[in-house]
C-alpha positions in Angstrom: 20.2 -10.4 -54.5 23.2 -12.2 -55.8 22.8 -14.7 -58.9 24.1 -17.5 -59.4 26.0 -18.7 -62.8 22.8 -20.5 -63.9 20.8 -17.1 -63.5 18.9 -18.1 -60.2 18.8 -16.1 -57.2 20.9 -16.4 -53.7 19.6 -15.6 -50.4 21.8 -13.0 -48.9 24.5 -14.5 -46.3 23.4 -14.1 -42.5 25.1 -10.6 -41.3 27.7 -11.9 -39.7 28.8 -10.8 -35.6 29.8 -7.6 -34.4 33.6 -7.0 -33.4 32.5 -6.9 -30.1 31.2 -10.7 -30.3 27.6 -10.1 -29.8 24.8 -11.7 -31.7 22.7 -9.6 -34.8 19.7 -8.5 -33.9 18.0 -11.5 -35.5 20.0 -14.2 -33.4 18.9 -12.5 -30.3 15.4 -12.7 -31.3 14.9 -16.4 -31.3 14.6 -16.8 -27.9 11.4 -18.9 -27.1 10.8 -21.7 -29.7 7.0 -22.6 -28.7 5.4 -20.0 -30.3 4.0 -18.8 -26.8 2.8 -15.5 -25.4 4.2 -14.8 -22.3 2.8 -10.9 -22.1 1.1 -11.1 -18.9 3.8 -12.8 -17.0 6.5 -10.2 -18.2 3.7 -7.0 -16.8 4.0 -8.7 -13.7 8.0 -9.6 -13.9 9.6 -6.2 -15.6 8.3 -3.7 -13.6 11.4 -2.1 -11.8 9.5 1.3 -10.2 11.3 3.4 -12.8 8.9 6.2 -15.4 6.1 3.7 -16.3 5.9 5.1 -19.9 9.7 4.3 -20.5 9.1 1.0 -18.9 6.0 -0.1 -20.6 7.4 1.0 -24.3 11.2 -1.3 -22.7 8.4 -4.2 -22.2 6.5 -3.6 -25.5 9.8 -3.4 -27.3 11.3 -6.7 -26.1 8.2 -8.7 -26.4 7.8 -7.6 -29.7 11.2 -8.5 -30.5 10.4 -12.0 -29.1 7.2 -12.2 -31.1 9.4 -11.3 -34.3 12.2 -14.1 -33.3 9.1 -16.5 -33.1 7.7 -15.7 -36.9 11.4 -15.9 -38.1 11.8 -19.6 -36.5 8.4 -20.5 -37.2 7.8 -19.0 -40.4 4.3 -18.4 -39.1 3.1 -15.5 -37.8 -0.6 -16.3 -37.2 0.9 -17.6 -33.2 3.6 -14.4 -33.3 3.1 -11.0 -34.8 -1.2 -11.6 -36.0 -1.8 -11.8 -32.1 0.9 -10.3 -30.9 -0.6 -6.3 -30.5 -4.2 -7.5 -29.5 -2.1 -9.6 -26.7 -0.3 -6.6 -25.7 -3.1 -3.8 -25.1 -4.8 -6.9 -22.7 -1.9 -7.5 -21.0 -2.0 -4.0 -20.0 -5.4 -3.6 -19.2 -5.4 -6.3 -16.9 -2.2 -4.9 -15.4 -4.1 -1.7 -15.0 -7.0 -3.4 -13.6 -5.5 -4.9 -11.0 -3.7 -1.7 -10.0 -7.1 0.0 -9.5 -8.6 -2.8 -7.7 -5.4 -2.3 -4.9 -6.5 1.5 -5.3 -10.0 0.6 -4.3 -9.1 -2.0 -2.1 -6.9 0.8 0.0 -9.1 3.2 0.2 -11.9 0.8 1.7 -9.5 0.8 4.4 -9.7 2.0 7.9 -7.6 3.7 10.3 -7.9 0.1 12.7 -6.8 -2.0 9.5 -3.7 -0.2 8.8 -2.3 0.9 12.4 -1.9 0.0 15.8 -1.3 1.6 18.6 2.3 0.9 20.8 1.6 -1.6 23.8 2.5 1.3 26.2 2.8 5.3 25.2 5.4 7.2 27.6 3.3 9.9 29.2 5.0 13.1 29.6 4.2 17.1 28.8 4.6 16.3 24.8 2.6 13.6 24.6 -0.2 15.1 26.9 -0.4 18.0 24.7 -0.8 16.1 21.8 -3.5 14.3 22.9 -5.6 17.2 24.6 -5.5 19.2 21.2 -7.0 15.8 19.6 -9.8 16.1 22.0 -10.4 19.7 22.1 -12.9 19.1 19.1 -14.6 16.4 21.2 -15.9 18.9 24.2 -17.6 22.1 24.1 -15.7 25.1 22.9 -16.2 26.6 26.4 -14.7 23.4 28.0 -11.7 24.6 30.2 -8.7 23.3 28.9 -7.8 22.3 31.9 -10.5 19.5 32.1 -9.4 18.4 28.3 -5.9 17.9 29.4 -6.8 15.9 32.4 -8.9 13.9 30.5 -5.9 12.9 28.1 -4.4 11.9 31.3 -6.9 9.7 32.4 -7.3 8.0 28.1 -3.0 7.3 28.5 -3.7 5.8 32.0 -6.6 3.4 31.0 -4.7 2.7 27.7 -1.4 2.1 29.2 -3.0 -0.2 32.1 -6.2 -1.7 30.3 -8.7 -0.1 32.8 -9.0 1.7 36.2 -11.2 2.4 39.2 -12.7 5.6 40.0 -10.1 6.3 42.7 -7.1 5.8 40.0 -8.8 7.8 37.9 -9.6 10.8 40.3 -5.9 10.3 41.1 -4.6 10.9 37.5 -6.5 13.7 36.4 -6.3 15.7 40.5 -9.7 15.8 40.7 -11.5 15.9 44.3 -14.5 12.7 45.0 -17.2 15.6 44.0 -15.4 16.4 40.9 -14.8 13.0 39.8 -18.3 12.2 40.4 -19.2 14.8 37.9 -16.5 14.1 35.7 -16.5 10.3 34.7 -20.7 10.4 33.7 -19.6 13.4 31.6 -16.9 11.1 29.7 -19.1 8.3 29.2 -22.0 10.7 27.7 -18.9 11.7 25.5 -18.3 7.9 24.6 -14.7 8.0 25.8 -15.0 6.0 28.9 -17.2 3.0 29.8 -17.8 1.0 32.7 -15.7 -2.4 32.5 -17.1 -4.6 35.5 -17.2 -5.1 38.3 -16.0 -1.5 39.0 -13.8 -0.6 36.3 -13.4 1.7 34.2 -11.6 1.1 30.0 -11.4 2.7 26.6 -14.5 2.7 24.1 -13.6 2.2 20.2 -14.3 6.1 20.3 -11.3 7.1 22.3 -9.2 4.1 21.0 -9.5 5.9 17.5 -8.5 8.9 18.5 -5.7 7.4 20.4 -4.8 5.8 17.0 -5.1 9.2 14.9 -2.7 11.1 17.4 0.1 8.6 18.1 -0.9 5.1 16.0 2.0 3.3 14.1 1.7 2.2 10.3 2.0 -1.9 10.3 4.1 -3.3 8.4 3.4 -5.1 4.9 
């Protein structure tokens, strides 16, 4: 401390700028004059999806900085730095609590809530395929696989159309009227076909789900 020539003290002179122009440290701290804690807006505000360690300690580090500009322009730090750590740790915790709440909230959902299926799927050899190894696991592991495949058939027909008659059916899958006969009861025991009057026949939610797991799209946010 400098004296003056009647023995009393001087405050020391306010560090001047850089070369450079910038403010000290100090100036740059007195940025919000109120006295007010803004922690839980800048949790929500900061975030930029870089290492959450480095960007919680870049968030802790400028609010503090704030809180210390607020005790310098106040000269009261029962509003700045008393609070300021308790403040903190609950802005995070409520930060963190929301994120697990979205973590529960996702995992609550199902395979309907976040995809849909594409208003028509192109049938072809590929997609066929596909689609009878999906339902291999629904039919008997001596089912031939040539009965699984034309059943994929048959699900792409009634998906891509909304429903079909017995003849359409027996059509799509080659089957002769004896075999269809056979067939379509066998499917609804299965829960992949119903009847859909007056002599229709459409999708259940069974075979919609699987039709979902093999070629359903993510919606977007």
């Amino acid at each position: 401390m400098l004296k003056k020539e009647d023995g009393s003290n001087l405050l020391p002179k306010p560090t001047p700028e850089k070369e450079d122009g910038s403010n000290h440290l100090s100036e740059a701290m007195l940025k919000k004059e109120d006295g007010s804690n803004h922690l839980s807006e800048a949790m929500l505000k900061k975030e930029d999806g870089s290492n959450r360690d480095v960007w919680l300690y870049t968030v802790f580090e400028q609010e503090l900085i704030i809180a210390l500009g607020q005790y310098i322009n106040n000269g009261n730090g029962q509003n700045s730095l008393y609070s300021f750590y308790t403040d903190f740790v609950e802005a995070v915790e409520q930060k963190n609590g929301a994120a697990l709440k979205m973590k529960e909230a996702e995992k609550n959902l199902t395979l309907e809530d976040t995809h849909l299926l594409p208003a028509e799927i192109t049938v072809d050899d590929k997609v066929i395929g596909r689609l009878t190894n999906a339902l291999r696991k629904h039919f008997l592991k001596n089912a031939p696989w040539d009965l699984v495949r034309k059943t994929a058939r048959e699900l792409l027909h009634l998906h891509n159309h909304g429903k079909a008659t017995t003849i359409q059916l027996r059509e799509v899958a080659g089957l002769s009227v004896s075999g269809i006969a056979k067939h379509l009861p066998k499917l609804q025991r299965a829960d992949l076909i119903k009847k859909h009057p007056p002599g229709n026949y459409a999708l259940t939610e069974k075979s919609i789900h699987i039709l979902l797991e093999t070629f359903g799209v993510a919606k977007s946010k």
